[in-house]
C-alpha positions in Angstrom: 0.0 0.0 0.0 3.0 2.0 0.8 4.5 2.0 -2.5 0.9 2.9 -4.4 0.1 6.0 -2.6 3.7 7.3 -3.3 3.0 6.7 -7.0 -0.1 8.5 -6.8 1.6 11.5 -4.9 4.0 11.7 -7.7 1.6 11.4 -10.2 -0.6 14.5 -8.6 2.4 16.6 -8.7 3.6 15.6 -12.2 0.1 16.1 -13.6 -0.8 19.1 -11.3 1.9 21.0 -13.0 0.8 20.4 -16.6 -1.1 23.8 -16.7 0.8 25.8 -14.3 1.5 29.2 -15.9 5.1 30.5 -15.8 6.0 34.1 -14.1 6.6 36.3 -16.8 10.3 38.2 -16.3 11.1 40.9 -18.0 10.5 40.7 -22.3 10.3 37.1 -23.0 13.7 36.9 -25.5 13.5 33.5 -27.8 15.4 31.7 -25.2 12.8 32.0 -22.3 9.7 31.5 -24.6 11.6 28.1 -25.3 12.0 27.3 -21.8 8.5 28.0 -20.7 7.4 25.5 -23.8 9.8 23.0 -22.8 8.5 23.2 -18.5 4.9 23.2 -19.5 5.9 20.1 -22.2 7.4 18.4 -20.0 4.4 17.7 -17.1 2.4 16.5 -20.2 5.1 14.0 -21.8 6.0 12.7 -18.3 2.4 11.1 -17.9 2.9 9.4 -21.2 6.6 8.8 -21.6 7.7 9.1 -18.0 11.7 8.2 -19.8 11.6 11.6 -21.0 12.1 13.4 -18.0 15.5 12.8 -18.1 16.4 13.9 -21.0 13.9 17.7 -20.3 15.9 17.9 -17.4 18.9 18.1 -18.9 17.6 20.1 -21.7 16.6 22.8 -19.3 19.2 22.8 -17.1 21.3 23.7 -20.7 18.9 26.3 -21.5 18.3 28.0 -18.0 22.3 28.4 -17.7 22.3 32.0 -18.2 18.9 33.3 -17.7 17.4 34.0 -14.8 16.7 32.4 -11.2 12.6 32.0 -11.7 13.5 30.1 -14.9 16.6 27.8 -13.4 14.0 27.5 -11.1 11.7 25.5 -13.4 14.7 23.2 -14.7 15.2 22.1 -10.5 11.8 21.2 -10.6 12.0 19.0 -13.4 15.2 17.5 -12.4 13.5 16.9 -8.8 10.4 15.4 -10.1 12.9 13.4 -12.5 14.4 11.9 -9.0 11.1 11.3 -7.3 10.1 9.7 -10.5 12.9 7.0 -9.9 12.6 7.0 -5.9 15.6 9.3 -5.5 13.8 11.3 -3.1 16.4 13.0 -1.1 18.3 14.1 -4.5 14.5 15.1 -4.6 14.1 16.8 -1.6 17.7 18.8 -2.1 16.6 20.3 -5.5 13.3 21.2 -4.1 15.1 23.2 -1.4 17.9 24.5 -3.7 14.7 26.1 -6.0 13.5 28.2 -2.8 16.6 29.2 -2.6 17.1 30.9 -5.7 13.5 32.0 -5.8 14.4 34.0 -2.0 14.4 37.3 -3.3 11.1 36.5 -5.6 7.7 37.3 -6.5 7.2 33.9 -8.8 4.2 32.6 -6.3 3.7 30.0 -8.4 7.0 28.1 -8.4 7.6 28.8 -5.1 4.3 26.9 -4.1 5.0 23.8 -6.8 8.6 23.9 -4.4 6.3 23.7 -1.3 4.6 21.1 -2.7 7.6 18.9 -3.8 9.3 19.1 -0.3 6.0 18.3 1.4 5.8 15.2 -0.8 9.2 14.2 -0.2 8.9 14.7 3.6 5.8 12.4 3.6 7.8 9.8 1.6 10.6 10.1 3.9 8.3 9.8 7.1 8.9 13.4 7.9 5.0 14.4 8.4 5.5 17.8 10.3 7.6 19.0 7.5 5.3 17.7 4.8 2.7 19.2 7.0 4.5 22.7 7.4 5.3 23.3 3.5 2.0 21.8 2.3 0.5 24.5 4.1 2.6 27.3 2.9 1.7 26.4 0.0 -2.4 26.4 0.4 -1.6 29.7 1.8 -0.4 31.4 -1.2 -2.6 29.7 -3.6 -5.8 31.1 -1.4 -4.4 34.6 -1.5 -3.9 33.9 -5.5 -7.3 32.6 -5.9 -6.0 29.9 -7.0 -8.6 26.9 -7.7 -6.1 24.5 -9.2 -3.5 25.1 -7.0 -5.9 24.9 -3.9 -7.1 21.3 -4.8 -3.6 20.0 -5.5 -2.5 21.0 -2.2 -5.8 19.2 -0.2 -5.2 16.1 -2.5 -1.8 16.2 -1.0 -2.6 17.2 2.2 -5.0 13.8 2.4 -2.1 11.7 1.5 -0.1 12.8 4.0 -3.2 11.6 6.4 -3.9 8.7 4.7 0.2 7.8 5.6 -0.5 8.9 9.4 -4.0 6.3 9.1 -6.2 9.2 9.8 -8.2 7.3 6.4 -11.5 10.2 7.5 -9.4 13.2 7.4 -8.1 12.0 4.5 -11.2 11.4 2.7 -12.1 15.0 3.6 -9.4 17.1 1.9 -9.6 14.5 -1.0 -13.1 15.6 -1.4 -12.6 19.2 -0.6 -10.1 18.7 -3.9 -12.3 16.7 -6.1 -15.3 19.4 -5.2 -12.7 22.4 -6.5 -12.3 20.3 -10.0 -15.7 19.0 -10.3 -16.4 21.2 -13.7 -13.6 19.7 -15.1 -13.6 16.0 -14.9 -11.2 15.8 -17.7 -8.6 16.8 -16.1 -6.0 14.7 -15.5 -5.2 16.0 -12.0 -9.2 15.3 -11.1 -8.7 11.5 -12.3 -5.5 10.9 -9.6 -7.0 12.8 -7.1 -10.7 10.9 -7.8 -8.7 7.7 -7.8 -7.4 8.3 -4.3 -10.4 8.7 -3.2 -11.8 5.4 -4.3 -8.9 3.4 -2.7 -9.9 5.7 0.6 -13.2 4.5 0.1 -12.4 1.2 -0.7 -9.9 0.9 2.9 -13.0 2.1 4.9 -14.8 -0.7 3.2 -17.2 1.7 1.4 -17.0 -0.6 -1.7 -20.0 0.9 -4.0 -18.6 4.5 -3.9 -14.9 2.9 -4.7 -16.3 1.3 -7.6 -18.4 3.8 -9.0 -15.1 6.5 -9.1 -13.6 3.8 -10.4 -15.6 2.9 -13.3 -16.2 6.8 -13.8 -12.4 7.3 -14.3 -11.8 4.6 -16.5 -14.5 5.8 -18.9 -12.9 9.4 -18.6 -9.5 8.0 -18.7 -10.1 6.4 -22.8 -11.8 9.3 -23.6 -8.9 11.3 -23.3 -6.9 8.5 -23.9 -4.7 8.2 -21.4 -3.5 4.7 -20.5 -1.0 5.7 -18.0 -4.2 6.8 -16.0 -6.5 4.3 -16.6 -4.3 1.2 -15.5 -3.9 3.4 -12.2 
């Protein structure tokens, strides 16, 4: 059980990023506009060809060499996910931290929360719950002030792992449904079908079989219609 809800925690956060808009610095020369293609690319790739982080990561690290720290920034984050992705999670955890670093001085909200994020899901992996705790919540923070609706369900859907890992299985039903209520218009989502299927194995551990199934059954028909496979063997 262990090992699935840390797939789906990676999963969320590789998926949850997919959309996430880049902080504009400055006039966007050639070399930026490429970057930000290549970072939003990248979350969308990964849930198909999960191989290809490794070679975006590099990619970006190349391209973020001389620009500035928002955008080497986004190439840490694909690097750490590119660690989690293989269970590397405290090469993880160290690029997660080394991006709030260079994001210290600041205004990139946005990155600094999918930073939070990352260290709060490597803390959780790592057994570290008061840390997850701590930079989880940071993160809701900023995305309530933003008005953020993705951002907000991303962090209760990780916030309910984090529970489910301490056993608390009602709490984390709660923030899993707090999440899945934020998405509900958009069921298509890939982020929705992660978080919808982590509530169905919530369901299922409480025994709650018929609401389990019917998630279930609702995500694979959502999963072919979007075609995603890597979803709908989840």
């Amino acid at each position: 059980m262990k090992k699935i809800l840390i797939f789906f925690v990676f999963l969320i956060i590789i998926i949850s990023c997919k959309k996430e808009v880049a902080t504009k610095i400055g006039p966007l020369s050639p070399d930026r506009k490429q970057t930000e293609r290549d970072y939003r690319r990248v979350f969308y790739l990964s849930t198909v060809f999960p191989d290809s982080l490794e070679f975006y990561a590099e990619k970006l690290e190349k391209e973020t060499a001389r620009q500035p720290n928002e955008y080497k920034a986004m190439a840490v984050i694909v690097k750490s996910i590119y660690y989690a992705n293989f269970n590397s999670y405290q090469l993880a955890m160290e690029g997660y931290e080394k991006g709030l670093l260079l994001l210290k001085d600041s205004k990139a909200d946005s990155l600094k929360c999918r930073l939070y994020i990352g260290i709060g899901s490597c803390a959780k992996v790592n057994g570290n719950n008061p840390k997850a705790f701590a930079n989880l919540y940071k993160a809701l923070a900023i995305y309530e002030k933003l008005g953020d609706r993705r951002g907000i369900a991303d962090v209760n859907a990780n916030l309910a792992h984090v529970y489910m890992q301490k056993g608390d299985s009602q709490l984390a039903k709660q923030y899993l449904q707090i999440a899945l209520k934020t998405l509900e218009k958009d069921k298509t989502d890939g982020f929705y079908l992660t978080t919808s299927h982590s509530l169905a194995n919530v369901y299922g551990m409480n025994g709650e079989y018929d609401k389990a199934l019917a998630l279930d059954e609702e995500g694979i028909r959502i999963s072919e219609k979007i075609g995603s496979d890597k979803i709908k063997v989840m």
